[in-house]
Backbone bond lengths (Angstrom), bond angles and torsions (degrees), N, CA, C in turn:
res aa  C-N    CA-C-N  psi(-1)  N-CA   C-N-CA  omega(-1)  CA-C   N-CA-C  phi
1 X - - - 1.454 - - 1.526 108.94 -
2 X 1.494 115.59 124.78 1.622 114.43 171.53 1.976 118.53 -62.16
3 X 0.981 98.44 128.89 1.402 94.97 143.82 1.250 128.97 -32.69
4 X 1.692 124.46 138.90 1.648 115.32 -170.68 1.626 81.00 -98.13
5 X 1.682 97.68 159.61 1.389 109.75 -175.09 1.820 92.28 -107.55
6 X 1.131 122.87 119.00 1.521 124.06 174.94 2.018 103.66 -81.70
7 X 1.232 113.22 7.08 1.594 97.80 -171.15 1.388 129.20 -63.54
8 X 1.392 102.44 -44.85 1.665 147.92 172.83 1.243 97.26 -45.24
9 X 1.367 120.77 -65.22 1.177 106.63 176.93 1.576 147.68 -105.41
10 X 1.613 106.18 -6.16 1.283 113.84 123.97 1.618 145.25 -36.07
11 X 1.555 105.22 -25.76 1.490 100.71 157.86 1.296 125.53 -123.17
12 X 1.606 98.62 14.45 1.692 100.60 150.15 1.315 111.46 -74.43
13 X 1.338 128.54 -31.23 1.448 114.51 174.95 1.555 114.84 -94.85
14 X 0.931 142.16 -16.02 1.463 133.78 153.43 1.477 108.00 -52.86
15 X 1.130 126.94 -30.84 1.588 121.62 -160.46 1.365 104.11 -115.53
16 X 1.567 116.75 0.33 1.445 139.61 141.74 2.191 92.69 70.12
17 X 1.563 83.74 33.63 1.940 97.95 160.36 1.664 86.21 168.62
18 X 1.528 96.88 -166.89 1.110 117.55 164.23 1.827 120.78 -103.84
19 X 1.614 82.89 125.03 1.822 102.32 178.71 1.658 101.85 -31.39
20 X 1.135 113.06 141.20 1.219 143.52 159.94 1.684 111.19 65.63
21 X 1.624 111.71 31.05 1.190 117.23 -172.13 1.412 100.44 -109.58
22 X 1.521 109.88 134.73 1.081 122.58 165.44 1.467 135.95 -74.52
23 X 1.251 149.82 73.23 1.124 133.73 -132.92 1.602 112.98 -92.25
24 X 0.919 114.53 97.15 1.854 104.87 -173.25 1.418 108.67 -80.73
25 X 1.490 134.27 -5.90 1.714 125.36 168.89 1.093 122.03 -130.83
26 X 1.466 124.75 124.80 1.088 128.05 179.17 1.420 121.11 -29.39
27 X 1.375 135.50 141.74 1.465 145.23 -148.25 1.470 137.67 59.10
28 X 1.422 106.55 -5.13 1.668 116.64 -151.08 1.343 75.80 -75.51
29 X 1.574 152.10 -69.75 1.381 133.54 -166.73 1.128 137.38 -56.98
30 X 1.613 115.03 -25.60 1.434 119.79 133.24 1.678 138.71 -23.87
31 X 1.852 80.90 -49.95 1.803 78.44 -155.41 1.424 88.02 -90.52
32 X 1.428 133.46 6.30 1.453 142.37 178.93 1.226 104.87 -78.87
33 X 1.942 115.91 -58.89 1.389 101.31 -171.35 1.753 107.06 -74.09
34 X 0.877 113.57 -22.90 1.740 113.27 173.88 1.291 115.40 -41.14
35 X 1.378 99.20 -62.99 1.626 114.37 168.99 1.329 112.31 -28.78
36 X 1.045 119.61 -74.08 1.320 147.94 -161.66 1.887 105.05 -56.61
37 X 1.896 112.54 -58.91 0.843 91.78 163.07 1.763 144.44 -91.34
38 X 1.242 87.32 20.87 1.678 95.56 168.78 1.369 121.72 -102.38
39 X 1.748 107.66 1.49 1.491 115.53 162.59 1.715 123.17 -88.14
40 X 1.538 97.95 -21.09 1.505 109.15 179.76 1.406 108.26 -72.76
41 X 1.642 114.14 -40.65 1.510 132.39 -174.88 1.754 95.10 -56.40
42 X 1.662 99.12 -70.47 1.486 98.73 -175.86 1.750 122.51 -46.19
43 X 1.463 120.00 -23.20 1.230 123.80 -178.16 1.630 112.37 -83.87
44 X 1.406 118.49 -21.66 1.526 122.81 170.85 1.654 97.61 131.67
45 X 0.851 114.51 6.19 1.617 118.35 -179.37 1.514 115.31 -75.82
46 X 1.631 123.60 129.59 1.329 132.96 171.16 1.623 107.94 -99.07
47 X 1.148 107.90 171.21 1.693 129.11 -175.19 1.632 96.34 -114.61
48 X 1.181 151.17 112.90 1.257 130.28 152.36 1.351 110.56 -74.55
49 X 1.465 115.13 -161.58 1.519 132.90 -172.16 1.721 101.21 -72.66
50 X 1.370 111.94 -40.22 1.662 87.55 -173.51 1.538 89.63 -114.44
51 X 1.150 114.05 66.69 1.760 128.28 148.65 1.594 89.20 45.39
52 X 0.890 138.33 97.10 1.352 157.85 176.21 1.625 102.17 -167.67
53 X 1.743 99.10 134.30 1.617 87.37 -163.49 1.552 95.34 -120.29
54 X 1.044 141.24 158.03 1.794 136.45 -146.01 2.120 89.06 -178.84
55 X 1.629 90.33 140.42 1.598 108.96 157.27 1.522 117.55 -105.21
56 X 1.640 94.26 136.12 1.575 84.94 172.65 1.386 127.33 -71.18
């Protein structure tokens, strides 16, 4: 089994969507970084206090 790569979606939410996406409807970068961080959560990933996201 690979290792999950958290990068992808670590800089969907720094870049508050995904790079090079065009968004033609209101929320789609929203519901992108959401995505994103409810895949890090699901993978074992925390948020600390200054939004830095780390596995235990």
């Amino acid at each position: 089994m690979c290792d999950f790569d958290s990068s992808e979606d670590i800089s969907t939410i720094e870049n508050g969507g995904c790079v090079g996406t065009s968004y033609t409807r209101d929320g789609g970068a929203e519901e992108d970084v959401e995505a994103a961080k409810n895949n890090l959560e699901s993978h074992g990933y925390h948020q600390d206090l200054a939004s830095r996201w780390y596995k235990d």
